[in-house]
PyMOL commands that place a pseudoatom at each C-alpha (Angstrom):
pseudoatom trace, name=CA, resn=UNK, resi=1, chain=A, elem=C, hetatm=0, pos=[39.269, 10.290, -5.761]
pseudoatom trace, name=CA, resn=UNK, resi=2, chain=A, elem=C, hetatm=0, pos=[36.225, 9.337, -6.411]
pseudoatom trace, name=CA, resn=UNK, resi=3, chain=A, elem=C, hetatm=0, pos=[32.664, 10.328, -3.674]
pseudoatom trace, name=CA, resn=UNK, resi=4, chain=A, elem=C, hetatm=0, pos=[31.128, 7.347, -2.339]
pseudoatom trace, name=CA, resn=UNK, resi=5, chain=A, elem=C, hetatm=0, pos=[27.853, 9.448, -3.308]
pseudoatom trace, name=CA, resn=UNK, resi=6, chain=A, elem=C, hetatm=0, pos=[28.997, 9.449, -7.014]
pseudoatom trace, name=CA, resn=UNK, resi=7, chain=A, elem=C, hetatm=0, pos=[28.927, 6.333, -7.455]
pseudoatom trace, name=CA, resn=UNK, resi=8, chain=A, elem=C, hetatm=0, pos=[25.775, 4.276, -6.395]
pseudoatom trace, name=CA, resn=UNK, resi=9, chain=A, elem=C, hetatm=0, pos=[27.758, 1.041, -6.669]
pseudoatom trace, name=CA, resn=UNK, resi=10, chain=A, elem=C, hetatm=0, pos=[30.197, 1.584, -4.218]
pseudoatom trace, name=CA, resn=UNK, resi=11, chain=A, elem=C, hetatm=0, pos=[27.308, 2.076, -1.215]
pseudoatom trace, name=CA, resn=UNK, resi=12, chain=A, elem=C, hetatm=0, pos=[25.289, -0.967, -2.328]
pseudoatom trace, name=CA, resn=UNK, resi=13, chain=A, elem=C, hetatm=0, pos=[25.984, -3.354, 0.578]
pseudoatom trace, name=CA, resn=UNK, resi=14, chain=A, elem=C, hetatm=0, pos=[28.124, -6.534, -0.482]
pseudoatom trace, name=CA, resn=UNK, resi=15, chain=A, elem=C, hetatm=0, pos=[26.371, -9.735, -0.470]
pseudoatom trace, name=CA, resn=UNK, resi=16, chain=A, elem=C, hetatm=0, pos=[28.013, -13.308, -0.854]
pseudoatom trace, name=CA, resn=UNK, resi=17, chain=A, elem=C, hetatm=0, pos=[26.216, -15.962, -2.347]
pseudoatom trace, name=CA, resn=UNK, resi=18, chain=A, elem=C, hetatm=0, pos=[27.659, -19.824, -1.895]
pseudoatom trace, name=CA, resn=UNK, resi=19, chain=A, elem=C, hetatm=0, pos=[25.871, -22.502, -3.909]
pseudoatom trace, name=CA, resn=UNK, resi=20, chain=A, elem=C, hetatm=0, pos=[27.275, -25.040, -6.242]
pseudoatom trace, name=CA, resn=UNK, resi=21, chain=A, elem=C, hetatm=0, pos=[24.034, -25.054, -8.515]
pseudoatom trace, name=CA, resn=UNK, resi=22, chain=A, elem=C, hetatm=0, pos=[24.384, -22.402, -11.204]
pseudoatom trace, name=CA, resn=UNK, resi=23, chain=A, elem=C, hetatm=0, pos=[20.747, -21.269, -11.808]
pseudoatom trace, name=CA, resn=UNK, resi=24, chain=A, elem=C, hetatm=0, pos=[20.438, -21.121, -8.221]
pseudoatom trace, name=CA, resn=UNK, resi=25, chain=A, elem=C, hetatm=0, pos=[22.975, -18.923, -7.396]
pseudoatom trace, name=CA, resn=UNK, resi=26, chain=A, elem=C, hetatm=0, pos=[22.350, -16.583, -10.333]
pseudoatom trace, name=CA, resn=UNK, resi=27, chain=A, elem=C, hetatm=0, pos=[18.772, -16.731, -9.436]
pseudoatom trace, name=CA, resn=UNK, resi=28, chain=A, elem=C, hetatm=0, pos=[19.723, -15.634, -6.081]
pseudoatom trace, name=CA, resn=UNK, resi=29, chain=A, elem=C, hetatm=0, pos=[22.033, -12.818, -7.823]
pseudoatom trace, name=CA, resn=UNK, resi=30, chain=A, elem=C, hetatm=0, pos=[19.296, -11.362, -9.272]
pseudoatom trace, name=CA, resn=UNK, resi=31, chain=A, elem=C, hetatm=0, pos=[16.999, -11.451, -6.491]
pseudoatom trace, name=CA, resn=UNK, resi=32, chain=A, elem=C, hetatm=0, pos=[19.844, -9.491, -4.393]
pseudoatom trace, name=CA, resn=UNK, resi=33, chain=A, elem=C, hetatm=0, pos=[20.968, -6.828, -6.628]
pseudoatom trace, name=CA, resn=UNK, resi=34, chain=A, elem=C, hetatm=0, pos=[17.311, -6.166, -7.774]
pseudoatom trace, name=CA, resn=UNK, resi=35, chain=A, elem=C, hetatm=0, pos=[17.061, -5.287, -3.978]
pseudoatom trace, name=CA, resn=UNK, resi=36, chain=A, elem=C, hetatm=0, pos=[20.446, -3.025, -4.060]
pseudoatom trace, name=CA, resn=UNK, resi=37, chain=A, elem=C, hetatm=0, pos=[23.015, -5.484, -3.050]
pseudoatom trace, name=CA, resn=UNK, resi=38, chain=A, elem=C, hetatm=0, pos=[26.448, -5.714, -5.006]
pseudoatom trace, name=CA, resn=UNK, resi=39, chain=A, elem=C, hetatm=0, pos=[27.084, -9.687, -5.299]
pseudoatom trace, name=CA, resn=UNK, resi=40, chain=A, elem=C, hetatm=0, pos=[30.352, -12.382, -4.846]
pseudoatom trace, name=CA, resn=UNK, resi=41, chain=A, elem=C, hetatm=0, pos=[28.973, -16.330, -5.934]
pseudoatom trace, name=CA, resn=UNK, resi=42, chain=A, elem=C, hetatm=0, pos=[30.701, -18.500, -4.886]
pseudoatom trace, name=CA, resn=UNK, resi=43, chain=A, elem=C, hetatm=0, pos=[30.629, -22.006, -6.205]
pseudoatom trace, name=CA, resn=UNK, resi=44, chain=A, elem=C, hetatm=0, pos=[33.002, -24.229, -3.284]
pseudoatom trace, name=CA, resn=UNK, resi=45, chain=A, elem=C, hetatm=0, pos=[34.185, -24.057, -0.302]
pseudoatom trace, name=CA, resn=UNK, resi=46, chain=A, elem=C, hetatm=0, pos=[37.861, -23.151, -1.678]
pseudoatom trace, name=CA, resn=UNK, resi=47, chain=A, elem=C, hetatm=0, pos=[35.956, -20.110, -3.520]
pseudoatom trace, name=CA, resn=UNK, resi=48, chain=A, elem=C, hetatm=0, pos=[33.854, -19.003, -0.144]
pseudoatom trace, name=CA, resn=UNK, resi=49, chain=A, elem=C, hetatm=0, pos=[36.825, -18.864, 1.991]
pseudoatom trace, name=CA, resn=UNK, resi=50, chain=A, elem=C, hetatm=0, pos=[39.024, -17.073, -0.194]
pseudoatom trace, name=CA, resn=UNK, resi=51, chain=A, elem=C, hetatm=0, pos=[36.472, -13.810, 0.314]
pseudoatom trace, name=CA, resn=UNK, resi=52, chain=A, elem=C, hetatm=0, pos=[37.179, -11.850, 2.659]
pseudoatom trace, name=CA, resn=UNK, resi=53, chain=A, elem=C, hetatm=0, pos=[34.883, -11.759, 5.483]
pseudoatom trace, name=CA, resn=UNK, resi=54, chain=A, elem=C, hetatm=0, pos=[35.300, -7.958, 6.311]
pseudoatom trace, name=CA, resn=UNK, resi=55, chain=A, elem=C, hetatm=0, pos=[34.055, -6.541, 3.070]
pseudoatom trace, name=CA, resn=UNK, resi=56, chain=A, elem=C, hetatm=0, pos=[30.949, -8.627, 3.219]
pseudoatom trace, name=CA, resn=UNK, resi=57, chain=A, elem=C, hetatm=0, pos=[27.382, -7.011, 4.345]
pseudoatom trace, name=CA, resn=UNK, resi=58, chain=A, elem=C, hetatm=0, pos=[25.766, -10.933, 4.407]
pseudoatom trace, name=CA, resn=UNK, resi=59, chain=A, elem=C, hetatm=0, pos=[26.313, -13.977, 3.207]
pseudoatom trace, name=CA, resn=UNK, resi=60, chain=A, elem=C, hetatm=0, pos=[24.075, -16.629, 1.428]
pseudoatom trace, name=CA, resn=UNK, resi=61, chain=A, elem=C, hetatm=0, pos=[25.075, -20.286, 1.965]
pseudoatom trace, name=CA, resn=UNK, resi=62, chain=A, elem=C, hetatm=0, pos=[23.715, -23.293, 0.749]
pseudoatom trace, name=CA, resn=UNK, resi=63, chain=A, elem=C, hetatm=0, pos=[24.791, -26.676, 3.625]
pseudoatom trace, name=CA, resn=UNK, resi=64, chain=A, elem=C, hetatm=0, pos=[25.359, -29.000, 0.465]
pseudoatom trace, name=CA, resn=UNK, resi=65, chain=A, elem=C, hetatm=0, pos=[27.602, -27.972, -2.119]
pseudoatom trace, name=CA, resn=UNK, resi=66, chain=A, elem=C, hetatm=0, pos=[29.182, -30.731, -4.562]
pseudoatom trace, name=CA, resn=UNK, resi=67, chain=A, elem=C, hetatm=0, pos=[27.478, -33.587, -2.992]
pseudoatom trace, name=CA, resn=UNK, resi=68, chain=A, elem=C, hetatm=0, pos=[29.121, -32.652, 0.552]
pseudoatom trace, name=CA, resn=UNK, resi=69, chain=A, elem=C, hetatm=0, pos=[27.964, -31.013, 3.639]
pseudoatom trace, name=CA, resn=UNK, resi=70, chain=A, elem=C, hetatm=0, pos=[30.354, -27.962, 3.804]
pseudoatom trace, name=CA, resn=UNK, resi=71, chain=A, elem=C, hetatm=0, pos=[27.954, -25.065, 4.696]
pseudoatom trace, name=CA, resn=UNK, resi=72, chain=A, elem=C, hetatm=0, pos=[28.611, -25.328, 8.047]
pseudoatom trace, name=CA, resn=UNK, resi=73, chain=A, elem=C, hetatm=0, pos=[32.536, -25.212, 7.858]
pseudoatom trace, name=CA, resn=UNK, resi=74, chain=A, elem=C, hetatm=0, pos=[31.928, -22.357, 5.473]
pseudoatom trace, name=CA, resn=UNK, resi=75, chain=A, elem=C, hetatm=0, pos=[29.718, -20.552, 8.151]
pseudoatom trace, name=CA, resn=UNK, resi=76, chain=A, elem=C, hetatm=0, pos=[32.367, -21.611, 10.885]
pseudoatom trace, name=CA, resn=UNK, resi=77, chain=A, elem=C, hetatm=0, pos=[35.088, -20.106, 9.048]
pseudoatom trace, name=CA, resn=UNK, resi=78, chain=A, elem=C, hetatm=0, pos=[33.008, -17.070, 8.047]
pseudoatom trace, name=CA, resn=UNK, resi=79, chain=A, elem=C, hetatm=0, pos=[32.183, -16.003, 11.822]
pseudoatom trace, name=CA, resn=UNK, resi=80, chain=A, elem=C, hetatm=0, pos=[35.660, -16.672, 12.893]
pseudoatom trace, name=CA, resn=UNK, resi=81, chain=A, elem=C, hetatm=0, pos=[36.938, -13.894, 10.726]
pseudoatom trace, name=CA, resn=UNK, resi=82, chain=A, elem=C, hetatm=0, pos=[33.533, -11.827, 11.375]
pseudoatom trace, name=CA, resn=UNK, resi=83, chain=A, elem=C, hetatm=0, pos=[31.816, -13.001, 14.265]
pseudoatom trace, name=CA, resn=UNK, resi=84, chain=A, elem=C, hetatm=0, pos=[28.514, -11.244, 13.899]
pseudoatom trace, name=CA, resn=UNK, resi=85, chain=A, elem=C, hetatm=0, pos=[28.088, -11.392, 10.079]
pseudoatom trace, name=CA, resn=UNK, resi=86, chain=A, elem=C, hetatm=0, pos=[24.829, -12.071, 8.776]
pseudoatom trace, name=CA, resn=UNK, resi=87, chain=A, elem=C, hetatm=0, pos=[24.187, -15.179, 7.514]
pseudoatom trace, name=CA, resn=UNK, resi=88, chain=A, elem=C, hetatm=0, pos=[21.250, -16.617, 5.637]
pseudoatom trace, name=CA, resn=UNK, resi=89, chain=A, elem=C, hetatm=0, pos=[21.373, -20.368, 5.004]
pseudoatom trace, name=CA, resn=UNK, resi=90, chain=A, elem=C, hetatm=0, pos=[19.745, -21.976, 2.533]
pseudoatom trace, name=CA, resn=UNK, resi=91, chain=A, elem=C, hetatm=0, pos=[18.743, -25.687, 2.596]
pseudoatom trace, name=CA, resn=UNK, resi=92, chain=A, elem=C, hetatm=0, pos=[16.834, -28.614, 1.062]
pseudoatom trace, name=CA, resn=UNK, resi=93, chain=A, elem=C, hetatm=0, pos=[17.028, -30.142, 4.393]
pseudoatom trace, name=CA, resn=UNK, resi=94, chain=A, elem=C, hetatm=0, pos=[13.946, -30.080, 6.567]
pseudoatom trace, name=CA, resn=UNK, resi=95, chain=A, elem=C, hetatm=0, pos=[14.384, -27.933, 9.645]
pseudoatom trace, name=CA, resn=UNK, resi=96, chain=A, elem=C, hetatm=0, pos=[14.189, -30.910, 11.706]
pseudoatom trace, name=CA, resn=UNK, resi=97, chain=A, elem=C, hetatm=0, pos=[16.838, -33.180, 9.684]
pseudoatom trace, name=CA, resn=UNK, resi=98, chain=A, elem=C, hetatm=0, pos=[20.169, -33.226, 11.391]
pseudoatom trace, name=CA, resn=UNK, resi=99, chain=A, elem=C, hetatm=0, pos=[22.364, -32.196, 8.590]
pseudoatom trace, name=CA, resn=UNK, resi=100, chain=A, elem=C, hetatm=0, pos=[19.886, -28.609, 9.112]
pseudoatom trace, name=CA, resn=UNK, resi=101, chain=A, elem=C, hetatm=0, pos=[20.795, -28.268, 13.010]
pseudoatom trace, name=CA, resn=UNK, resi=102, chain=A, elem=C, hetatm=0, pos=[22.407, -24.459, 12.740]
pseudoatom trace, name=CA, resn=UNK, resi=103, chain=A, elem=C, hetatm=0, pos=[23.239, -24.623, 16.931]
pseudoatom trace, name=CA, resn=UNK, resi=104, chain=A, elem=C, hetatm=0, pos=[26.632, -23.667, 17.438]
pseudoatom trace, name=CA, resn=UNK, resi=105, chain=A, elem=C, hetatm=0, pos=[26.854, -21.780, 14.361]
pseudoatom trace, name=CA, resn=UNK, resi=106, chain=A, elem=C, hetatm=0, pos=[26.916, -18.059, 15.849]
pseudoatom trace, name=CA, resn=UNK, resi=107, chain=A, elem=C, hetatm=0, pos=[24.346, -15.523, 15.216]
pseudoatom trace, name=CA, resn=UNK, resi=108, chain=A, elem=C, hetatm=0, pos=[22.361, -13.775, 13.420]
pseudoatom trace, name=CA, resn=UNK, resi=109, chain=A, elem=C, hetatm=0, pos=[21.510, -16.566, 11.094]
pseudoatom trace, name=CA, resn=UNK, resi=110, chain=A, elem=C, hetatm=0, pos=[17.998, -17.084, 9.336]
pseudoatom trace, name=CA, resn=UNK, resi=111, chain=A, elem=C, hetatm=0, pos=[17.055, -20.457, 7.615]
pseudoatom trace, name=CA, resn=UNK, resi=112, chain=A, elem=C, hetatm=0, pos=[15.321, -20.885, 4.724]
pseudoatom trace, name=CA, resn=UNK, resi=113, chain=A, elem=C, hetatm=0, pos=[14.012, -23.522, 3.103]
pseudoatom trace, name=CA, resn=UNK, resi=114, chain=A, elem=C, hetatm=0, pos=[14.656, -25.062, -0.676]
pseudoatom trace, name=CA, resn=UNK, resi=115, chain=A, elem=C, hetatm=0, pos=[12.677, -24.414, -3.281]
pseudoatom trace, name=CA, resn=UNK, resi=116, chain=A, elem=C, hetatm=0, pos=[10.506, -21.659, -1.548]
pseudoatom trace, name=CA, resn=UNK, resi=117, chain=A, elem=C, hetatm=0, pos=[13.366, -19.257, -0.438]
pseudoatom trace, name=CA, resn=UNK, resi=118, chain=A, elem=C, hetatm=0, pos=[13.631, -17.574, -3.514]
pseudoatom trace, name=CA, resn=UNK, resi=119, chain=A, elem=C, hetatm=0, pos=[10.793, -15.760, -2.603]
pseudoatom trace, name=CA, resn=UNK, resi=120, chain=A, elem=C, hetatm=0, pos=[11.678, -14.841, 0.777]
pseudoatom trace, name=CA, resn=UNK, resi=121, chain=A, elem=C, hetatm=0, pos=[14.924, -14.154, -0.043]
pseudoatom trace, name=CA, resn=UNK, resi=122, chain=A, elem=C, hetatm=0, pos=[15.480, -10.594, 0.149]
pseudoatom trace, name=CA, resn=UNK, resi=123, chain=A, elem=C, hetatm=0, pos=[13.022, -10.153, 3.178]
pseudoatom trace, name=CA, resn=UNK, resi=124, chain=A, elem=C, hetatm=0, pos=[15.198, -12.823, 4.453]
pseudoatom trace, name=CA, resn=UNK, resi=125, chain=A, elem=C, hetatm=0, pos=[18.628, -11.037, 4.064]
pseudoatom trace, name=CA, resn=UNK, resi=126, chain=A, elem=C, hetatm=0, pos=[17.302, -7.941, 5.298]
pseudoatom trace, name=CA, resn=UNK, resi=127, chain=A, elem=C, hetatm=0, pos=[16.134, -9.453, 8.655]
pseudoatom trace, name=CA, resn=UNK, resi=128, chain=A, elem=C, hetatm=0, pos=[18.810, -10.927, 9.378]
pseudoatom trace, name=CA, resn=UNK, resi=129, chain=A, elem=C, hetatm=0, pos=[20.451, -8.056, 8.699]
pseudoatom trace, name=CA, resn=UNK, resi=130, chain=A, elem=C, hetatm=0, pos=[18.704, -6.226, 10.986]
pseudoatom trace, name=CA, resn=UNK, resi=131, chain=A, elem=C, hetatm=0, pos=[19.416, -8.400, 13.601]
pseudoatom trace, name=CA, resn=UNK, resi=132, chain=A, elem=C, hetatm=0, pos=[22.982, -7.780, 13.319]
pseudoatom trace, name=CA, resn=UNK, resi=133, chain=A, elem=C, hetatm=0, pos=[22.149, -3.746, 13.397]
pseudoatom trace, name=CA, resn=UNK, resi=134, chain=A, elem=C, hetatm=0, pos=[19.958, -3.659, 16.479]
pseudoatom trace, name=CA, resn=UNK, resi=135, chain=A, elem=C, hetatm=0, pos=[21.857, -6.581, 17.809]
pseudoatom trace, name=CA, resn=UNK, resi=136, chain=A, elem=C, hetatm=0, pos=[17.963, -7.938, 18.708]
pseudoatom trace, name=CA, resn=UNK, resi=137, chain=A, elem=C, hetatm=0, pos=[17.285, -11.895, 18.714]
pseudoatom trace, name=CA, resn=UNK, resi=138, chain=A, elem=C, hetatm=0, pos=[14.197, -13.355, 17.612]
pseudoatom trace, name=CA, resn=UNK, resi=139, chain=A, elem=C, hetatm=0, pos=[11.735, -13.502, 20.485]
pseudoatom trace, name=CA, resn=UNK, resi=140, chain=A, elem=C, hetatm=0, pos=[9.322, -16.535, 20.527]
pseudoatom trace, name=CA, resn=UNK, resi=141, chain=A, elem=C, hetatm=0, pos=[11.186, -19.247, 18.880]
pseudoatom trace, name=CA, resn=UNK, resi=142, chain=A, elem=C, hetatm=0, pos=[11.815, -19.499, 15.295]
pseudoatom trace, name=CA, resn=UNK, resi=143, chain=A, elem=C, hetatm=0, pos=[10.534, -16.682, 13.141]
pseudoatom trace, name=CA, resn=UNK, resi=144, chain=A, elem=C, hetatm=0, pos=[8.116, -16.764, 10.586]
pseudoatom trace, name=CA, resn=UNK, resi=145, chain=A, elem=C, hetatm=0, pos=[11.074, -17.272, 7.738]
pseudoatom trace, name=CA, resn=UNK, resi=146, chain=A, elem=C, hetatm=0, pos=[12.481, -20.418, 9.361]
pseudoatom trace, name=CA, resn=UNK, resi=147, chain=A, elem=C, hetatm=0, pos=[8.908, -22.184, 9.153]
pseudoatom trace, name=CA, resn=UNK, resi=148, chain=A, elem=C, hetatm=0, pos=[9.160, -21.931, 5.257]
for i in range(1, 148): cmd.bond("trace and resi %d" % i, "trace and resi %d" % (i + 1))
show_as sticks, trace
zoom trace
């Protein structure tokens, strides 16, 4: 049997990364395991759900995938299996749009915006994961990642 110390691999945290467009999701591979994260992409809905929710550290959705507004069933379905699992979403929508309106989607969840987030990405992920630890909401209204 093999330590957990052995092998780096099997520490690094388990990220899952739902977003139909290739580049972007890749893009958003690297970014993660250049940060220490093992990664899952996931390219539809059928694909996200079929992960299971326990194993996962945080997951990176995207609201449209294939033309469709599914992130938020994905997220729905994600927190009913795990109610407190990190999620980052990840949007072309304005913050103000309806289709970007996150309320009743469980927490902690951090919003970022398309085609900045890459940058904020990993800071992103790691707040939110945070969040989760400490079990501490954002005081003050949105945070400084949400305004991106």
């Amino acid at each position: 049997m093999e330590r957990q110390d052995d092998n780096p691999a099997a520490a690094a945290p388990l990220a899952l990364v739902v977003d139909d467009e290739a580049l972007l999701a890749l893009e958003m591979e690297d970014l993660l395991a250049g940060a220490g994260f093992a990664t899952l992409i996931a390219c539809s809905e059928a694909a996200a759900r079929a992960v299971p929710a326990a194993a996962l550290s945080v997951a990176v959705v995207n609201l449209r995938l294939n033309g469709e507004l599914l992130g938020h069933g994905i997220i729905r379905s994600l927190r009913r299996l795990r109610p407190d699992l990190p999620i980052v979403v990840v949007t072309g929508y304005d913050s103000d749009a309806p289709q970007a309106d996150l309320r009743g989607l469980g927490w902690p969840t951090v919003r970022l915006q398309k085609p900045q987030h890459g940058e904020y990405l990993v800071g992103a992920v790691r707040d939110v994961m945070a969040q989760a630890k400490c079990g501490a909401r954002p005081r003050g209204g949105r945070r400084q990642v949400d305004r991106v």
